[in-house]
C-alpha positions as CSV (number, residue, x, y, z in Angstrom):
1,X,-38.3,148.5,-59.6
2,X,-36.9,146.5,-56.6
3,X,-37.5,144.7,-53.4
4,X,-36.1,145.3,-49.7
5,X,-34.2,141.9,-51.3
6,X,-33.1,143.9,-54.0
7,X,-34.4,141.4,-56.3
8,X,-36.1,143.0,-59.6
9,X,-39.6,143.0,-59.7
10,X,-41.7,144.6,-63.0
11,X,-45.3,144.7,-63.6
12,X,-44.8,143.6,-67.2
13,X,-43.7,140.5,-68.9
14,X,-40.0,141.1,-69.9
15,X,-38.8,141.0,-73.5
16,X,-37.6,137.5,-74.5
17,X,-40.5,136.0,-72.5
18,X,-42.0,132.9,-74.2
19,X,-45.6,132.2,-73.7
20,X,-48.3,129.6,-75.0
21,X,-45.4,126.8,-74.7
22,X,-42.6,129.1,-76.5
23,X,-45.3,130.1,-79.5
24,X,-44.8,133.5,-79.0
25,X,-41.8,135.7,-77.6
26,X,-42.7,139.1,-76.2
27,X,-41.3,142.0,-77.8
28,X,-42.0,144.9,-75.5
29,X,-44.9,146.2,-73.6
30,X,-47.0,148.9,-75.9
31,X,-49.7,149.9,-73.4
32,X,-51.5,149.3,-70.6
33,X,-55.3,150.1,-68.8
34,X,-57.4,149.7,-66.5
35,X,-57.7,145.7,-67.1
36,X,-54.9,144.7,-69.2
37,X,-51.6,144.6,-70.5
38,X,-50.5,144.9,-74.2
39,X,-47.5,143.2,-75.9
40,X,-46.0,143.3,-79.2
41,X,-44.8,140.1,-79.7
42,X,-43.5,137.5,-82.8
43,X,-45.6,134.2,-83.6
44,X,-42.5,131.8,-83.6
45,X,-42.6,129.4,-86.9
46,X,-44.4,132.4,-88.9
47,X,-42.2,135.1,-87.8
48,X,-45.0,137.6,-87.7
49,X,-45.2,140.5,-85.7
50,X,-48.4,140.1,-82.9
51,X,-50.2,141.7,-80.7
52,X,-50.4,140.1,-77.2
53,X,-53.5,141.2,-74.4
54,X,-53.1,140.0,-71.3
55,X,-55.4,139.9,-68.3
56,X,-53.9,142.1,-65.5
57,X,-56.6,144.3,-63.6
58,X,-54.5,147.6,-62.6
59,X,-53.9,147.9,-59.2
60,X,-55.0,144.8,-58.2
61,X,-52.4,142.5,-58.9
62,X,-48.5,141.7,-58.5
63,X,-46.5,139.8,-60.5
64,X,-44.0,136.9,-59.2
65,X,-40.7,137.9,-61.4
66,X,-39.7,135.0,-61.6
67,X,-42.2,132.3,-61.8
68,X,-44.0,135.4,-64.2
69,X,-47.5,134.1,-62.4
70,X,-49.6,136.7,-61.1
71,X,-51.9,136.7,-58.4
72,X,-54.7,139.8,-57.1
73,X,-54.7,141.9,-54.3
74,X,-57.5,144.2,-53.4
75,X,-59.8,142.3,-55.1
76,X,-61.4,139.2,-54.1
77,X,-61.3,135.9,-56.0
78,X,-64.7,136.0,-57.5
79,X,-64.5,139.6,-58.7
80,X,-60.8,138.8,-60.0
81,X,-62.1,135.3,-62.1
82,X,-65.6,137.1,-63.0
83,X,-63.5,139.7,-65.0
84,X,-61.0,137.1,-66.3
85,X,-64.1,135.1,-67.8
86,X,-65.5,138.5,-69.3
87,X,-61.9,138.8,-70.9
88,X,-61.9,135.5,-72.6
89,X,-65.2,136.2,-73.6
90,X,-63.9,139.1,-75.5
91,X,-61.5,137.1,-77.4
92,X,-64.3,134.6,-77.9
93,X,-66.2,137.5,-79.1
94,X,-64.1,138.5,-81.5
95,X,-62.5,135.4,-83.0
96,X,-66.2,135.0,-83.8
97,X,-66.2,137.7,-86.1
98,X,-64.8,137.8,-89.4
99,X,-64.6,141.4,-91.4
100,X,-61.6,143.7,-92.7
101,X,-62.6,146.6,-91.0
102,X,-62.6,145.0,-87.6
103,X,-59.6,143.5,-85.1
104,X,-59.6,140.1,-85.3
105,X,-58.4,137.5,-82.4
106,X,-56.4,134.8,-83.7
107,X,-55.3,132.6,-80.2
108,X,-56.5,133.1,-76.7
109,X,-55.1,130.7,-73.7
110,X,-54.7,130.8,-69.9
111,X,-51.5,130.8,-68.0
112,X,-49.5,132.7,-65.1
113,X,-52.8,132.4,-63.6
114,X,-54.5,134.5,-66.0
115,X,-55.6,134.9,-69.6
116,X,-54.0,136.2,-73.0
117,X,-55.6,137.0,-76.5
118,X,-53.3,137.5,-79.5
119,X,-54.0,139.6,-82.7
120,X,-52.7,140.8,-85.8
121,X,-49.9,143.4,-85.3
122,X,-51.6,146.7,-86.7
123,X,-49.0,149.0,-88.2
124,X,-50.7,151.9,-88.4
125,X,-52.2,155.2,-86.4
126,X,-55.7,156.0,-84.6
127,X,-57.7,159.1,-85.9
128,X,-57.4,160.5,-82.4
129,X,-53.5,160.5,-83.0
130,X,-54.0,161.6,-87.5
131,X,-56.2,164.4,-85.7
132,X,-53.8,165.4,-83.0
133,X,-51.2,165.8,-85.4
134,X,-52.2,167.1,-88.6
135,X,-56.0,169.0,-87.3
136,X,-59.0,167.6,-88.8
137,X,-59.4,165.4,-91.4
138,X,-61.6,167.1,-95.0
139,X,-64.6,165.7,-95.7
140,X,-63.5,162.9,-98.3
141,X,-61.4,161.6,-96.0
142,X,-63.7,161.6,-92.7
143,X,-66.0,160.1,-94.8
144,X,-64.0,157.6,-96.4
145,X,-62.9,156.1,-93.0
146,X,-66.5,156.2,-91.3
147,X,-68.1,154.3,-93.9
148,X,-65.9,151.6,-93.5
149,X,-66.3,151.9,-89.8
150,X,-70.0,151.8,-90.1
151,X,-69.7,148.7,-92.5
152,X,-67.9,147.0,-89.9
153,X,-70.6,148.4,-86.8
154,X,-73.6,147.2,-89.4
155,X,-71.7,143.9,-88.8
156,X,-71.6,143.7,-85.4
157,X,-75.3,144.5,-85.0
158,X,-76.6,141.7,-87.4
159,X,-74.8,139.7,-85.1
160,X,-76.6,141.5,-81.8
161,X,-72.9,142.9,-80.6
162,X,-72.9,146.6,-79.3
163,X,-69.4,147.7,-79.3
164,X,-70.2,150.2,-76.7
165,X,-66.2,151.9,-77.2
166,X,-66.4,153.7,-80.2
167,X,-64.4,156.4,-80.5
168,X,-61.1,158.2,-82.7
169,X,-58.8,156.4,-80.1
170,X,-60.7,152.8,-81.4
171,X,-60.1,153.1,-85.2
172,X,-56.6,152.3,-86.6
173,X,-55.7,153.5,-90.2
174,X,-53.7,152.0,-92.2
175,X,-50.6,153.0,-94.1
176,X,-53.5,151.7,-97.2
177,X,-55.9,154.0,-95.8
178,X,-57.8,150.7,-94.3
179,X,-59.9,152.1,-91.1
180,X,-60.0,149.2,-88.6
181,X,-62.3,149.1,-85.3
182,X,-60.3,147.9,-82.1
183,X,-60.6,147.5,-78.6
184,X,-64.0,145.5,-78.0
185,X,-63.3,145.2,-74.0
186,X,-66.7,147.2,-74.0
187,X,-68.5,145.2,-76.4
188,X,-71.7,143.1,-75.0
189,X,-74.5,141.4,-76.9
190,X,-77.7,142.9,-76.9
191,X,-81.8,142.5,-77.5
192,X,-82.0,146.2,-79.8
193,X,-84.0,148.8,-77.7
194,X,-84.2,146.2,-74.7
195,X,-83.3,147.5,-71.0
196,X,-80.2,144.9,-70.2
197,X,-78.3,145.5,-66.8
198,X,-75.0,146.2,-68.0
199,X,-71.7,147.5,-66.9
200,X,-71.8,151.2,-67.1
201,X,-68.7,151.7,-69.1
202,X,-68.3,155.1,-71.2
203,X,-65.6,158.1,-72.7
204,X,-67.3,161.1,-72.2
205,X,-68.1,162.7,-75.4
206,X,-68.9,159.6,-77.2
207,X,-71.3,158.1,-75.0
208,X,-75.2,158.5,-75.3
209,X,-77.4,159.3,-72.0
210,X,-78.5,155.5,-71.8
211,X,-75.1,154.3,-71.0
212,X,-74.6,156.2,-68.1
213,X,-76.8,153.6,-66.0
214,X,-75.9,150.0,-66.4
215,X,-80.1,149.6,-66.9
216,X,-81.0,152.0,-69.5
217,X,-82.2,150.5,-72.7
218,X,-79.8,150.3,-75.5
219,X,-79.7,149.0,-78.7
220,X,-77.5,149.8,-82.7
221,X,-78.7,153.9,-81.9
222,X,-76.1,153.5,-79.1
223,X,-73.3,152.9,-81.3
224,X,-74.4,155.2,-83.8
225,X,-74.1,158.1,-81.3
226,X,-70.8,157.3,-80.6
227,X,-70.4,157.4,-84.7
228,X,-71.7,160.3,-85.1
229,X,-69.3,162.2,-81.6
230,X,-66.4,160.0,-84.0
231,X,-67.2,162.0,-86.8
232,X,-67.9,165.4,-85.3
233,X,-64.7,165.1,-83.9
234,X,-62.5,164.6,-87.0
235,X,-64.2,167.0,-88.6
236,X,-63.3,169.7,-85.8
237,X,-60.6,168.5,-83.5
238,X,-62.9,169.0,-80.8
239,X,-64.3,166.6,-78.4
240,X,-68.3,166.8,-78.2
241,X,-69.8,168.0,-75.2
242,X,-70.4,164.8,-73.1
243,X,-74.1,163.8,-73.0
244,X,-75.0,164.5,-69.4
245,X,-74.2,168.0,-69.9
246,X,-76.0,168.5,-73.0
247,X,-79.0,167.9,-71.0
248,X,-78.5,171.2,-70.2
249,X,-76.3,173.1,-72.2
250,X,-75.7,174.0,-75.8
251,X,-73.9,171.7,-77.4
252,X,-72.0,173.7,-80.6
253,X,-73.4,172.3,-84.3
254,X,-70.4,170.8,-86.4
255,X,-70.5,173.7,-88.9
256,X,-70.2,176.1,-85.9
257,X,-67.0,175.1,-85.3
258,X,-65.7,174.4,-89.2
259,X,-67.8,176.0,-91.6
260,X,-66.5,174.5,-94.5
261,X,-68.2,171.2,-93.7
262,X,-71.3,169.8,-95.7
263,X,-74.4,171.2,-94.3
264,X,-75.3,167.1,-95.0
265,X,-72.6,165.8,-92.7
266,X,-73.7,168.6,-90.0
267,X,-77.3,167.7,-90.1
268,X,-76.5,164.3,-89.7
269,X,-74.3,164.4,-87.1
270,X,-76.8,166.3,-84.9
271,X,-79.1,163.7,-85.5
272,X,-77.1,160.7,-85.0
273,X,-75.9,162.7,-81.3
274,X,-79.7,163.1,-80.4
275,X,-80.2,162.7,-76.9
276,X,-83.4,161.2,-77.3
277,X,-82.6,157.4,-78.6
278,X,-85.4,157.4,-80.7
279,X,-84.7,160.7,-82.5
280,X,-81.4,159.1,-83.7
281,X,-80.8,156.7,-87.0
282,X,-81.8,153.3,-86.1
283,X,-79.4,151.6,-88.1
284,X,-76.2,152.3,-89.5
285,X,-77.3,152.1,-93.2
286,X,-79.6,155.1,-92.3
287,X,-76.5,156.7,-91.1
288,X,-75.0,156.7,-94.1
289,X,-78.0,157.0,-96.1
290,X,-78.3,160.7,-94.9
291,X,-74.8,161.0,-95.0
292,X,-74.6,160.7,-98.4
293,X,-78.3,162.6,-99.1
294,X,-79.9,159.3,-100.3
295,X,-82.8,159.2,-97.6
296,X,-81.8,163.3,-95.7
297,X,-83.5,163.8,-92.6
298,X,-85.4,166.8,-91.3
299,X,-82.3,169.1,-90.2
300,X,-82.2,169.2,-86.1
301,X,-83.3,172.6,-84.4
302,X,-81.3,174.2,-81.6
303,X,-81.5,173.7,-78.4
304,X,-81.9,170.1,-78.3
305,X,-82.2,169.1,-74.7
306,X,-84.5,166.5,-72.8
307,X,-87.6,168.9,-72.3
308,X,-90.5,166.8,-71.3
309,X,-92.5,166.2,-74.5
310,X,-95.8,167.3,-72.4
311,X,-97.0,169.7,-70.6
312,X,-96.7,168.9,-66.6
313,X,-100.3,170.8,-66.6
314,X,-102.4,168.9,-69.1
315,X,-103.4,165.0,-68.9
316,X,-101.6,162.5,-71.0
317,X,-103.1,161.8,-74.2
318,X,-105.5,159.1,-74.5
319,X,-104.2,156.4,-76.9
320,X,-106.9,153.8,-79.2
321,X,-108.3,151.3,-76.8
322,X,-107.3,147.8,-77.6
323,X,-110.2,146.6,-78.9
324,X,-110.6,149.3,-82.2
325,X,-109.5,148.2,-85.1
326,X,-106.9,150.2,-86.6
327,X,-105.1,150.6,-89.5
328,X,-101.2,149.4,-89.0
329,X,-98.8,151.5,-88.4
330,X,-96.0,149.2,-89.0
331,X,-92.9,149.6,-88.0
332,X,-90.3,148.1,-91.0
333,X,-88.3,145.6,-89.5
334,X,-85.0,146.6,-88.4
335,X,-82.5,146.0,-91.4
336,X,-78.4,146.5,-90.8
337,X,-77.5,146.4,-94.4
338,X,-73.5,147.0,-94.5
339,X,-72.9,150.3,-95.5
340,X,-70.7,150.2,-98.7
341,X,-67.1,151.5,-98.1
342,X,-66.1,154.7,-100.1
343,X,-62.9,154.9,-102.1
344,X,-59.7,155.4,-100.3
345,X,-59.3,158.6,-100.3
346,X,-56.0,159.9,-102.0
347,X,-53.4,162.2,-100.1
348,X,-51.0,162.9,-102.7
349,X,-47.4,163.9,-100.6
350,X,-47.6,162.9,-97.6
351,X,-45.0,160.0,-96.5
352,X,-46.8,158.0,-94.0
353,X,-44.5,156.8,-90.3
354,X,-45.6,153.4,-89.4
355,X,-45.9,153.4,-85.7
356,X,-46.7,150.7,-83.6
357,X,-50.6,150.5,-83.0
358,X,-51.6,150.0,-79.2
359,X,-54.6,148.0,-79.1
360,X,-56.2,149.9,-76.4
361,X,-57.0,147.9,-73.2
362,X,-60.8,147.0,-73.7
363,X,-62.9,147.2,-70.3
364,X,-62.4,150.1,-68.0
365,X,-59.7,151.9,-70.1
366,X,-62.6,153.9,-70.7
367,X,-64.1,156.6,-68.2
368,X,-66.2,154.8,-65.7
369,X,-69.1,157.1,-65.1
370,X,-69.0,160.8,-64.3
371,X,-66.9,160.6,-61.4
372,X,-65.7,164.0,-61.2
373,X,-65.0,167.1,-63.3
374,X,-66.4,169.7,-65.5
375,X,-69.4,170.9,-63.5
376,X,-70.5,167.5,-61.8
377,X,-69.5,169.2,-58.8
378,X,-71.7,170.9,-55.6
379,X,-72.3,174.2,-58.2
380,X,-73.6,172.0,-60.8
381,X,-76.0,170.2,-58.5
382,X,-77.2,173.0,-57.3
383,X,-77.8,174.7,-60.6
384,X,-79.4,171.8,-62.1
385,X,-82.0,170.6,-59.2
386,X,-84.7,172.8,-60.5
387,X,-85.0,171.1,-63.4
388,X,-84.5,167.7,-62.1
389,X,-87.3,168.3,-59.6
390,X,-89.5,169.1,-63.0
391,X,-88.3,166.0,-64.8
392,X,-89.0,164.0,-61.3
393,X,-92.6,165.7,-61.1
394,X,-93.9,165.3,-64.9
395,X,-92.0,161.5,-65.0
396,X,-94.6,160.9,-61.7
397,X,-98.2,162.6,-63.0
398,X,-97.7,160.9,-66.8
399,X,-96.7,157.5,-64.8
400,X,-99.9,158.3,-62.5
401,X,-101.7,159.1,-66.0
402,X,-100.6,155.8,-67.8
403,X,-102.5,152.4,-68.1
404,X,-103.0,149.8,-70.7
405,X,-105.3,152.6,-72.3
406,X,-102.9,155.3,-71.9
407,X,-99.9,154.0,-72.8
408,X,-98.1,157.0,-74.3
409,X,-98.0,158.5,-70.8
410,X,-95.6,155.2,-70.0
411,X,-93.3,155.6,-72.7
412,X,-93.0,159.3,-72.1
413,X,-92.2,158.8,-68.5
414,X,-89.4,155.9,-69.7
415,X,-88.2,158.5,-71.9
416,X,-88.0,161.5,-69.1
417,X,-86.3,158.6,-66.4
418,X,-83.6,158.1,-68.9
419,X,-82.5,161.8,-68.2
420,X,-83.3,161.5,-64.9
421,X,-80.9,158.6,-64.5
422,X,-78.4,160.6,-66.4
423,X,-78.5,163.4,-63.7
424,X,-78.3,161.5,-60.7
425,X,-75.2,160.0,-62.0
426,X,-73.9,163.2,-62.4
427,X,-75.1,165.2,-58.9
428,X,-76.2,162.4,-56.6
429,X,-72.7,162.1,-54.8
430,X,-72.7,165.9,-54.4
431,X,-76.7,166.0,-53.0
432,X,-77.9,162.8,-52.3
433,X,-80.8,164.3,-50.6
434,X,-82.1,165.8,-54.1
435,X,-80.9,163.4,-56.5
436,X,-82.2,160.2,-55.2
437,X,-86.1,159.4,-57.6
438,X,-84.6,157.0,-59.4
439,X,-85.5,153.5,-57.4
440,X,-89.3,154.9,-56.5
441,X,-89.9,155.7,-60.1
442,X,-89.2,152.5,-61.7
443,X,-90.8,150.8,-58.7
444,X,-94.0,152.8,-60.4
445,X,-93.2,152.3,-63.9
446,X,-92.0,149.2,-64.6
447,X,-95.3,147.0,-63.3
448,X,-97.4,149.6,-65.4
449,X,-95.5,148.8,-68.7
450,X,-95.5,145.4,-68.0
451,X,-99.1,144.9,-67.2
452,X,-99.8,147.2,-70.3
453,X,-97.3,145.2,-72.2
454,X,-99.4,141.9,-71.5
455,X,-102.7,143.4,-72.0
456,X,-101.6,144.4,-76.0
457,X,-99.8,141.0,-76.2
458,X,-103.1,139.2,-75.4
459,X,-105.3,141.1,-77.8
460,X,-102.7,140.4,-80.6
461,X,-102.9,136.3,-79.6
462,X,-107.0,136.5,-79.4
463,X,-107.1,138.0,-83.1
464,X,-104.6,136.4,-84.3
465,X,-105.5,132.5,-83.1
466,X,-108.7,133.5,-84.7
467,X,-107.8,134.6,-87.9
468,X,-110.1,137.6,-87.2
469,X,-107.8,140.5,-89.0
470,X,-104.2,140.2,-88.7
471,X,-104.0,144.1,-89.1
472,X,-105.1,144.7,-86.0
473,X,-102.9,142.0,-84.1
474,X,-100.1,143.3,-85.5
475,X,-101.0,146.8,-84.1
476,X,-101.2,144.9,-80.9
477,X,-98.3,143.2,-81.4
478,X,-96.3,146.6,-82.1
479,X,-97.7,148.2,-79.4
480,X,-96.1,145.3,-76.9
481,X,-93.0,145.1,-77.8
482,X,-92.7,148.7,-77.9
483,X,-93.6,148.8,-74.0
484,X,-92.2,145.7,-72.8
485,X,-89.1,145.8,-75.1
486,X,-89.4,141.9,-75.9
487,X,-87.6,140.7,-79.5
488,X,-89.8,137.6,-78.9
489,X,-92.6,139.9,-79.5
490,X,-91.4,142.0,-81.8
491,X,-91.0,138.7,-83.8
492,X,-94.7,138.1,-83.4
493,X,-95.5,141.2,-84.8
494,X,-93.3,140.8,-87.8
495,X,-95.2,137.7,-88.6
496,X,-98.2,139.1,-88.1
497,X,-97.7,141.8,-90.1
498,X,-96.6,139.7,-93.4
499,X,-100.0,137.5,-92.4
500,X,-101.6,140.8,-92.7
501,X,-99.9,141.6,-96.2
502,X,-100.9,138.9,-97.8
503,X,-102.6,136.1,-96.2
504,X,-106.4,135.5,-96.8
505,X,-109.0,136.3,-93.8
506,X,-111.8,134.1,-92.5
């Protein structure tokens, strides 16, 4: 484009442009979103092919031609350097990890006023693009590439990372049919099943319930949601049916749509895209574990929507008062063991076309929230507020219900405000009037879960500092973390519970 000076102006760097001092020369521009800019490039020295990200928040910024430095508009300086610092944390992020199934970061540096990460070159196409093409994958192939994904997402989540992105657009494959997870603009660490206020960044079909809300507690079932919506989808070609709307509509099973795939990888999908968090695989070996029919789970009836688990007319259950002793129910302790990656799956003919691989902008490229579309309009507001009033009424009689006794009723009505956060996201900008229980509820909720939280914690320390029966603290212990969602606790019970296997009692 020009100027009234008719002096060129682009948005892009130009090809020949040096950066880092003349270390790299920019090739051309392969893709762009909602924060950044991507080159392919050539390291100079090495003469190898790179791929250049560069900090550039769309819309809000402008380019001097000449001097190449940019500068924001729209956005003021402390938004504009508090996404910057999230971007080299990215790169930081991910020159941190070290695994062949995931995009590694090999420089990051500041100039033009703004920040660049370089990685590997990919040569190579996304599933969403194999799937496009050719329709969807068989089943030795779908699960050839997810296992290695998987490995790579058990990886992350020893390491506390959510990836928080995952979807057939964020897996290259190689022309050696090597699956490789990009784009970690999304990716955050994370305390596993702990509410963390976090930018609500999601693609519709991929994303659970919980990440509709930047508070929602998240944890390794997230990502294995969005696994499980990755598979589905290059098994069918077709998107799933984005969370919020599966609170109240059918969502079609996997074999629905192609019945030629394994009644294992249907049940397991419908697991893995359970609305309820804890319904879901915990961990990614569990994934694959009833993938593959080593550990199957119970198949996953129809409908599956977020009914409150109790009836609105009948109390909350009472739960074992603190002071019984109790046999442990103990949870095992979370274990991300790397799923092992299946043989490369053979496709005898076929002539692969290496195209240039866009590592997709990481950030906002995807949706952010449900701003529009599909039935998120008035009509769905008003079709849905009947049930919303139900979820607002049983989330406010089992909160009214819960205590340190009944704590049950608490984690139900966490369970029930999760979809309730889900639908105001959805309706509230259509009728705010209706859609608006969010704020009072957790003003209710949260001191209950707390104080119950402490009371458990307590008991746990009392029998524990007295070596009375490490059983029963690390019941308490369980309990606790469960309400307060506290890894410090969790630890607690963890130690408590080997105490309890094994260590003599006074």
């Amino acid at each position: 484009m020009e100027n009234n000076n008719n002096t060129p102006e682009f948005k892009e760097l130009q090809p020949g442009t040096g950066l880092n001092g003349g270390k790299y020369t920019i090739e051309k521009k392969i893709g762009e979103g909602g924060f950044g800019i991507t080159y392919k490039a050539v390291q100079n020295g090495l003469e190898r092919a790179v791929c250049i990200k560069e900090y550039f928040p769309a819309g809000h910024c402008i380019r001097d031609t000449y001097a190449r430095t940019i500068h924001h508009q729209g956005m003021d300086e402390q938004k504009f350097e508090k996404y910057r610092q999230a971007f080299v944390r990215e790169a930081r992020t991910l020159a941190s990890l070290h695994h062949p199934n995931i995009v590694e970061v090999i420089d990051v540096f500041d100039e033009n006023n703004t920040s660049y990460m370089v990685m590997p070159f990919i040569e190579g196409r996304s599933l969403q693009s194999i799937v496009e093409k050719n329709g969807p994958l068989t089943y030795p192939e779908a699960v050839n590439y997810m296992a290695q994904i998987a490995d790579a997402v058990g990886y992350i989540h020893e390491r506390h990372i959510l990836h928080r992105d995952i979807k057939p657009d964020n897996v290259m494959v190689t022309a050696d049919y090597r699956a490789i997870l990009i784009d970690f603009g999304s990716a955050r660490e994370f305390e596993n099943d702990k509410t963390q206020a976090q930018t609500s960044i999601l693609t519709h079909g991929y994303a659970p319930t919980e990440q509709y809300t930047t508070t929602s507690r998240k944890g390794s079932y997230t990502d294995i949601y969005a696994i499980g919506a990755t598979l589905y989808f290059i098994l069918t070609g077709k998107v799933p049916m984005e969370a919020a709307a599966r609170i109240t509509e059918h969502m079609p099973e996997p074999r629905e749509l192609n019945p030629d795939i394994p009644e294992e990888a249907n049940r397991t999908i419908m697991k893995a895209m359970q609305l309820k968090s804890q319904d879901r695989h915990q961990t990614v070996q569990e994934f694959m574990d009833d993938l593959r029919n080593i550990h199957p789970s119970e198949k996953v009836e129809q409908p599956e929507n977020l009914e409150p688990p109790v009836d609105p007319a009948q109390p909350a259950p009472s739960a074992p008062k603190p002071q019984a002793a109790q046999a442990p129910q103990a949870a095992p302790a979370a274990q991300v063991a790397p799923a092992s990656q299946a043989a490369s799956a053979k496709k005898n003919g076929l002539l692969w076309v290496i195209i240039a691989a866009v590592v997709v902008i990481g950030g906002v490229v995807a949706y952010l929230l449900l701003s529009g579309g599909g039935d998120s309009g008035a009509g769905g507001a008003r079709d849905n507020q009947i049930r919303y009033k139900e979820y607002v009424s049983q989330c406010n009689r089992l909160i009214s219900n819960g205590d340190s006794v009944n704590y049950q009723s608490l984690l139900d009505a966490r369970d029930i405000l999760d979809s309730i956060k889900a639908m105001e996201t959805r309706y509230a900008a259509e009728l705010p009037d209706v859609y608006n229980n969010v704020s009072s509820l957790e003003g209710a909720l949260y001191p209950k879960l707390e104080h119950a939280a402490n009371v458990w914690e307590g008991q746990g320390d009392n029998v524990i500092d007295n070596l009375k029966d490490y059983s029963i603290g690390a019941k308490d212990y369980e309990i606790s973390y469960s309400l307060k969602e506290n890894p410090r606790v969790k630890q607690k019970y963890e130690d408590a519970k080997q105490k309890a296997d094994g260590a003599p009692m006074k």
